[in-house]
C-alpha positions in Angstrom: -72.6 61.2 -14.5 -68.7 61.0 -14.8 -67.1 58.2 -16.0 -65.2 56.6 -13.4 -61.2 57.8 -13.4 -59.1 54.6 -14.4 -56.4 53.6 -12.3 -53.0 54.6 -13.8 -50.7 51.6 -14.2 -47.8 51.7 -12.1 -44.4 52.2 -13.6 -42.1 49.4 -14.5 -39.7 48.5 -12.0 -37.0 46.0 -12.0 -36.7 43.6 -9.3 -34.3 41.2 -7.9 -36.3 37.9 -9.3 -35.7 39.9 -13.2 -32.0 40.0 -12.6 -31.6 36.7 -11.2 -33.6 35.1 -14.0 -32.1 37.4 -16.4 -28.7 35.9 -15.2 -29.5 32.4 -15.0 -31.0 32.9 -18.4 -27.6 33.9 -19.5 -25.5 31.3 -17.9 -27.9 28.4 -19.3 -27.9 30.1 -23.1 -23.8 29.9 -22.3 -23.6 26.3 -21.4 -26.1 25.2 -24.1 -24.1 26.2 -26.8 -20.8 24.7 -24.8 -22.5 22.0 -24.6 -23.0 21.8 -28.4 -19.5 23.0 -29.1 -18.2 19.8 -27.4 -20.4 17.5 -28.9 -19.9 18.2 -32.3 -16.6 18.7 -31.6 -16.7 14.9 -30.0 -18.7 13.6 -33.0 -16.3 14.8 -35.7 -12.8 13.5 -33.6 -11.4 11.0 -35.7 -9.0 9.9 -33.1 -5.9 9.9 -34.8 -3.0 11.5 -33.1 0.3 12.3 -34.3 3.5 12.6 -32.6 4.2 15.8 -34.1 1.1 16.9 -35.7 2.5 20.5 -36.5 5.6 18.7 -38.8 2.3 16.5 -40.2 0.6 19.3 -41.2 3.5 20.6 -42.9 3.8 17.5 -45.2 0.0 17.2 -45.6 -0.6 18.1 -49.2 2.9 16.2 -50.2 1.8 12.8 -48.3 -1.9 13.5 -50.2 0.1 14.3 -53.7 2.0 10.9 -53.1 -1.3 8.7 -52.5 -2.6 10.5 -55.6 0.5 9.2 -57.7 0.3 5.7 -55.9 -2.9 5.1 -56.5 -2.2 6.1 -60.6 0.8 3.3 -60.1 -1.6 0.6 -59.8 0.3 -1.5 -57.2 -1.0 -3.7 -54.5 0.3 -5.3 -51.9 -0.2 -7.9 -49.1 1.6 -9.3 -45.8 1.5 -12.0 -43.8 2.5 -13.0 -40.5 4.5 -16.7 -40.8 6.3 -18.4 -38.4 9.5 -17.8 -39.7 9.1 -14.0 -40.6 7.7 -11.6 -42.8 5.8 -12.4 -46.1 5.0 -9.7 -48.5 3.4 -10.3 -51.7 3.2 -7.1 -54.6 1.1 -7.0 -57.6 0.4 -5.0 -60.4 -2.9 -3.4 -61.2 -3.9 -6.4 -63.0 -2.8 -8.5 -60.3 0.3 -10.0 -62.0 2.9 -10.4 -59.6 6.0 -7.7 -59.2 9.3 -9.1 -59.5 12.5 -7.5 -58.8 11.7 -4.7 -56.4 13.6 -3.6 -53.6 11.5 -4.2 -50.3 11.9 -3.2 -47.0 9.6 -3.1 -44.1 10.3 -1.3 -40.9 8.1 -3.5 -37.1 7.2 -1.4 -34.9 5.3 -2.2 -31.5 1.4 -1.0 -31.8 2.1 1.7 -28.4 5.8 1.6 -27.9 8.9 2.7 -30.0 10.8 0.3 -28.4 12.1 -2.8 -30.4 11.4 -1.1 -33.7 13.4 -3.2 -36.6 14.3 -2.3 -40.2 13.6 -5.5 -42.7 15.4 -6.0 -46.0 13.0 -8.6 -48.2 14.5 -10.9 -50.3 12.3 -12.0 -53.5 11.5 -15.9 -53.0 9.4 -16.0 -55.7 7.9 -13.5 -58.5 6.0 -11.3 -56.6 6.7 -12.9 -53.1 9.0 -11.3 -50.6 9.9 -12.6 -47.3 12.3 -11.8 -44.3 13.6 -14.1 -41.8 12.6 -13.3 -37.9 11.4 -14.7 -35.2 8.8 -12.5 -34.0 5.8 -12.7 -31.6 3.0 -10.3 -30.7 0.9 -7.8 -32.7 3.2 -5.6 -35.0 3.0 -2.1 -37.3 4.4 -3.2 -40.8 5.3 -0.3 -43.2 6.1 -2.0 -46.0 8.5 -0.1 -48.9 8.8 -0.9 -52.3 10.3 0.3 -55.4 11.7 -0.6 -59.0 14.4 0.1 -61.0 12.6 3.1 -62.3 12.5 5.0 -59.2 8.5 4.3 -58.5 7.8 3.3 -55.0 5.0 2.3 -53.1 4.3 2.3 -49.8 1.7 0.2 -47.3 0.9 0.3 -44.0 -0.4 -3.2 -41.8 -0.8 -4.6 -38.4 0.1 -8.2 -38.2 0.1 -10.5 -35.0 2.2 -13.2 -34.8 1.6 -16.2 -32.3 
C-alpha cells in the first residue's frame, strides 16, 4: 500500500487585507511615537518665554556666571508694596543691614510694556530704601543695587499694590 500523496501547500500570496493592515500598522506605529514626542515635549515645557529668546541665549552663560558671583556676594534683599511707594530693604549675608548703596528699581506691568517706570531709592534708614509713587495694581520690580566697590546685586519681584 502507498502512502497517501500530501497536499502541497499553496504559495504565499499577498492580499489586499496584508497591505491595508500593513499600512494602518505603519500609520498607527507613526502617531504613537508623535504622540509621545508631544507629550514629553509638553511635560518638560517650563513655560517661560522670552521676547527675544535667540539674544537670551546669547547671554546665557554670562547671566548664569553673574548668579554664580551673586550668590558668593551674600546679599539679600526684600520689597514691599506701601501706600506711598516702593520699600526695599538689603542685607548682608548675615543679615545686617546694607547701607549706602545705590538703588534703583525699574515697574513694569505683569503683560504690557506700557507704563514701565525707572525708580531712584533713597536710603531712609540702614538698610531701608524707599521711593515715593503712587501706584496701584500688580507690578514687576527689578530691583538694582550696588556699592561703592562696584558689586551689584540684582532681584526680581511682583508686588500688588491696592
Amino acid at each position: 500500500m502507498n502512502a497517501p500523496a500530501s497536499a502541497a501547500k499553496p504559495p504565499f500570496t499577498v492580499r489586499g487585507w496584508h497591505v491595508a493592515a500593513g499600512v494602518v500598522a505603519f500609520f498607527a506605529l507613526v502617531v504613537g511615537v508623535d504622540a509621545g514626542f508631544l507629550v514629553m515635549a509638553y511635560r518638560s515645557h517650563p513655560g517661560q518665554v522670552a521676547a527675544r529668546p535667540y539674544e537670551a541665549g546669547l547671554v546665557y552663560n554670562a547671566e548664569l556666571e553673574r548668579l554664580r558671583a551673586q550668590e558668593a556676594l551674600g546679599w539679600r534683599a526684600g520689597a514691599a508694596a506701601r501706600a506711598e511707594g516702593l520699600e526695599v530693604v538689603v542685607q548682608d549675608r548675615d543679615r545686617r543691614p546694607l547701607g549706602g548703596l545705590r538703588v534703583s528699581a525699574t515697574l513694569q506691568r505683569p503683560a504690557t510694556e506700557q507704563g514701565r517706570t525707572e525708580l531712584a531709592l533713597q536710603e531712609t534708614a540702614p538698610g531701608r530704601y524707599a521711593a515715593t509713587r503712587g501706584l496701584s495694581g500688580t507690578w514687576d520690580v527689578h530691583i538694582e543695587a550696588a556699592d561703592g566697590a562696584g558689586q551689584r546685586f540684582m532681584a526680581e519681584r511682583r508686588l500688588t499694590w491696592p
